[in-house]
N, C-alpha and C positions, 0 to 999 in steps of 0.2 A: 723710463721705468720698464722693466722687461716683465712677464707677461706672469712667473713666479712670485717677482714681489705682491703684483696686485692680486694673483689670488691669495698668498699668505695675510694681504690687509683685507681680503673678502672672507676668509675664515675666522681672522679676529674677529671683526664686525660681528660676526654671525654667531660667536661664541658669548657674544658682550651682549646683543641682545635677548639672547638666550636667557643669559643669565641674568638679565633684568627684568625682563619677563616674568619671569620663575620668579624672582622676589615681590613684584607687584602681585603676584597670585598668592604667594603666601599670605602678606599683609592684609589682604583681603577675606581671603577666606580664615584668616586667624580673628579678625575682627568681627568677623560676622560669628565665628564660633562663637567668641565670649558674648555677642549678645545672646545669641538662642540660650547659651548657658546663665545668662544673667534673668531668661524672660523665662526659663522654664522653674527659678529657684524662686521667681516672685509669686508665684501662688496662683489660686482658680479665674483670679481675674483672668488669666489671658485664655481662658479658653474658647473663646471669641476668635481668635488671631488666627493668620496663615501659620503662625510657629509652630501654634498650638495643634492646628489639623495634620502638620506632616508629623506629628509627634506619635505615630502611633506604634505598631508592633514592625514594620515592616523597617529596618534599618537600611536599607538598599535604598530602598523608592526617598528615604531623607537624605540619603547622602547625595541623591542625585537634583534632589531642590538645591540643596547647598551649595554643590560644582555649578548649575543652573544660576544661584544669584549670585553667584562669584563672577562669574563671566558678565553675569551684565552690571555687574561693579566694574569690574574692569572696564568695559567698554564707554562705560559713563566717563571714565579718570581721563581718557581720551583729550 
């Protein structure tokens, strides 16, 4: 095996994990979207909740709970 092929099979790799990667992140963070959206259309009960505290005006500081429990979604699937 000369020294081309195996980098061209070290690019696949890297392009496959890539791009499974990237799809377990989606499904995660698509999943957790429909809950917050399913917890915030169920009413004042949850105002209790961690969903409910990041729900405030700042739309940054929520997005970055959300990439925060996606990662440790992800790391759990592990």
């Amino acid at each position: 095996m000369d020294d081309l092929s195996l980098e061209r099979k070290k690019q696949l790799y890297s392009r496959q994990l890539a791009a499974h990667t990237l799809r377990q992140w989606n499904a995660v963070c698509q999943e957790h979207q429909t809950t917050n959206e399913a917890q915030e259309h169920a009413g004042p009960e949850n105002e209790g909740s961690s969903t409910a505290a990041i729900n405030g005006d700042s739309n940054s500081g929520r997005k970055g709970v959300i990439y925060s429990d996606c990662i440790t979604k992800l790391i759990k699937m592990r």
